[in-house]
N, C-alpha and C positions, 0 to 999 in steps of 0.2 A: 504494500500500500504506500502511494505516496503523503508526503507532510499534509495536500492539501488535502486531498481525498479522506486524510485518518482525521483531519481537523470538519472537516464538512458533517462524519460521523457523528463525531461526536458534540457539534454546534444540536444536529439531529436529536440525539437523545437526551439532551437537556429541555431542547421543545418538549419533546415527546413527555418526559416525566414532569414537565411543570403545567403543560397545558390537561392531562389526566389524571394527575394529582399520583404517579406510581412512584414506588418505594421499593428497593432491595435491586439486584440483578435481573437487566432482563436476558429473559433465557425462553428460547423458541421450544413450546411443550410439543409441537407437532405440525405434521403441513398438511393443509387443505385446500380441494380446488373448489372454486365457484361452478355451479350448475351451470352446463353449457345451454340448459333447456328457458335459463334464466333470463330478464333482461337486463339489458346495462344501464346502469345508475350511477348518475355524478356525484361526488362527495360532495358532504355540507360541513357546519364546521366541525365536526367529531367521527363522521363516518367517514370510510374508506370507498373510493369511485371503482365501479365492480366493472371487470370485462369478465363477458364469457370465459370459460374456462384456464381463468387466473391462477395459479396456484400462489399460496397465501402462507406467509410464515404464523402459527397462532401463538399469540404471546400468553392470553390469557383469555378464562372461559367465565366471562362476568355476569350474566345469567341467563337464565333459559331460552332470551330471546337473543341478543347480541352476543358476539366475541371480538377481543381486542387483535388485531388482525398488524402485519408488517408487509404490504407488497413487495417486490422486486426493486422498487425507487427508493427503500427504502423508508416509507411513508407511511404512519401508524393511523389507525379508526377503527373504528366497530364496524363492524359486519352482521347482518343478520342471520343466527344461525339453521335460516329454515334455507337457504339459498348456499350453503358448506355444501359438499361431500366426503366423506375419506377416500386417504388415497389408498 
């Protein structure tokens, strides 16, 4: 990784943990793709903007309806867990 790239990261998850109030290491519990059968939806200010069959770093499973989700851009949101599958 270079300087800028490892500083960009980590500008990243200081947003991330002040904008959702998260606490301790984060650590990917598992990867999930988005329903390809789903449609795509723009993020707003806490959710994550869904493409069909996205796969999704999951950080955290915050309740029955939403999970705290990490795309490829490295860009954190909820996600609804009725539009997940496993992989």
């Amino acid at each position: 990784m270079t300087l800028k790239a490892c500083k960009k990261e980590e500008k990243m998850d200081r947003e991330f943990r002040k904008k959702f109030k998260f606490e301790g290491s984060i650590n990917v519990l598992t990867q999930m793709m988005v329903d390809p059968a789903t449609t795509e939806k723009r993020g707003g200010a806490k959710n994550l903007p869904l493409r069909r069959g996205e796969i999704l770093d999951v950080i955290q499973f915050t309740n029955q309806k939403q999970i705290l989700c990490r795309n490829s851009q490295g860009r954190y949101g909820y996600v609804p867990q009725a539009v997940m599958l496993p992989l």
